[in-house]
C-alpha positions as CSV (number, residue, x, y, z in Angstrom):
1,X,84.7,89.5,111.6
2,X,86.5,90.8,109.0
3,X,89.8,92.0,109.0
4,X,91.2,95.6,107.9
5,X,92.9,95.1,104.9
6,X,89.9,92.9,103.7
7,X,87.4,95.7,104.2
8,X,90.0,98.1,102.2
9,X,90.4,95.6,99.6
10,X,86.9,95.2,98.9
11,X,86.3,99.0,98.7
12,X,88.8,99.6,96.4
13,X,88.2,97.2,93.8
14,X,88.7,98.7,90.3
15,X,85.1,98.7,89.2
16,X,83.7,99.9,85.6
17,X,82.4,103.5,87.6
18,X,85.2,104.0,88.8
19,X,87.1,103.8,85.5
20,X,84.5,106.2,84.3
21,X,85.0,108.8,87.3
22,X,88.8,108.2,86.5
23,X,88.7,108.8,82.9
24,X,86.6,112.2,83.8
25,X,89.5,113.0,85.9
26,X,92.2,112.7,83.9
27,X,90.8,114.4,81.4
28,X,90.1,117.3,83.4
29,X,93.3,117.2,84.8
30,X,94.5,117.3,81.5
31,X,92.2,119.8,80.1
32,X,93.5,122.3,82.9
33,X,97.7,121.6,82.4
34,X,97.5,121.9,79.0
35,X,95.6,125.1,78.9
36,X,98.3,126.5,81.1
37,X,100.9,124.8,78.8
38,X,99.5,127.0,75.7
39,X,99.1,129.9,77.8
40,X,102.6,129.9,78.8
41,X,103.9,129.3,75.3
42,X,101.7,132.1,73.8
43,X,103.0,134.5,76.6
44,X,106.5,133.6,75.8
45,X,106.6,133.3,72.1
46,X,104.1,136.6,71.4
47,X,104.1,138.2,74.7
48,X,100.1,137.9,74.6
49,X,97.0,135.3,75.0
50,X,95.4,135.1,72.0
51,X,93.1,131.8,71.4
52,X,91.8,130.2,68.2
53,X,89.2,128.0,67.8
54,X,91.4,125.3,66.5
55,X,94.1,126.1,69.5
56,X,90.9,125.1,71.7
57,X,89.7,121.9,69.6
58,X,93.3,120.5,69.7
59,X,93.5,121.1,73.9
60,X,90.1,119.3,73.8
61,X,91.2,116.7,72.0
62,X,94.6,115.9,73.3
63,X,93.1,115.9,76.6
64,X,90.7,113.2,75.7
65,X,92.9,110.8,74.7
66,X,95.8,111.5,77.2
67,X,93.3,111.8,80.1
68,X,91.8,108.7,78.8
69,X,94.7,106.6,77.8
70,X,96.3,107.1,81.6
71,X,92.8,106.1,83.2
72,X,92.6,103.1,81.2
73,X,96.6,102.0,82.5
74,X,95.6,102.7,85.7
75,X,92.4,100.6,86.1
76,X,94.0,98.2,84.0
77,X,97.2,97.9,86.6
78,X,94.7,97.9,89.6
79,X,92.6,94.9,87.9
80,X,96.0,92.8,87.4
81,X,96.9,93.8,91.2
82,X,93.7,92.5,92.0
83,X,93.8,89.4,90.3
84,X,97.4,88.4,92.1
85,X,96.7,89.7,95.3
86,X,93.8,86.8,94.5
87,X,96.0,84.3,93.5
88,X,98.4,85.1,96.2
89,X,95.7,85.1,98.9
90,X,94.7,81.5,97.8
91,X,97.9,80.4,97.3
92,X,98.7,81.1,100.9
93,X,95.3,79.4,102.5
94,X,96.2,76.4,101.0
């Protein structure tokens, strides 16, 4: 039977999905503080909200590539965890 951690380890395995899900994540998560960042800034600069079109292509944008850039250091992290957590588990059945 197998053990605990074994059963954890082989549901969290950095898989290609789940770098997409995590990517969609981060840029939402993104997308959402840096809204609020300009928002703040515009309230304390002009003492309004006022949004341009560009204001809103630029939040999309940044939030693309931050959100996607941290996803992609994540997974990439995890999938090097993975691989000497393998080398460590063979190391030690030997």
């Amino acid at each position: 039977m197998l053990s605990r951690i074994e059963l954890m380890r082989r549901k969290n395995k950095p898989t290609v999905g789940l770098l997409f899900l995590s990517i969609l994540y981060m840029v939402l998560c993104c997308l959402i503080f840096f809204s609020l960042a300009l928002v703040m800034v515009e309230l304390i600069m002009t003492d309004k909200v006022s949004f341009e079109r560009s204001d809103i292509e630029h939040i999309v944008v940044v939030s693309v590539i931050a959100g996607t850039a941290a996803a992609v250091r994540s997974w990439i992290f995890a999938k090097i965890d993975e691989r000497k957590a393998r080398k460590s588990h063979l190391s030690d059945s030997e």
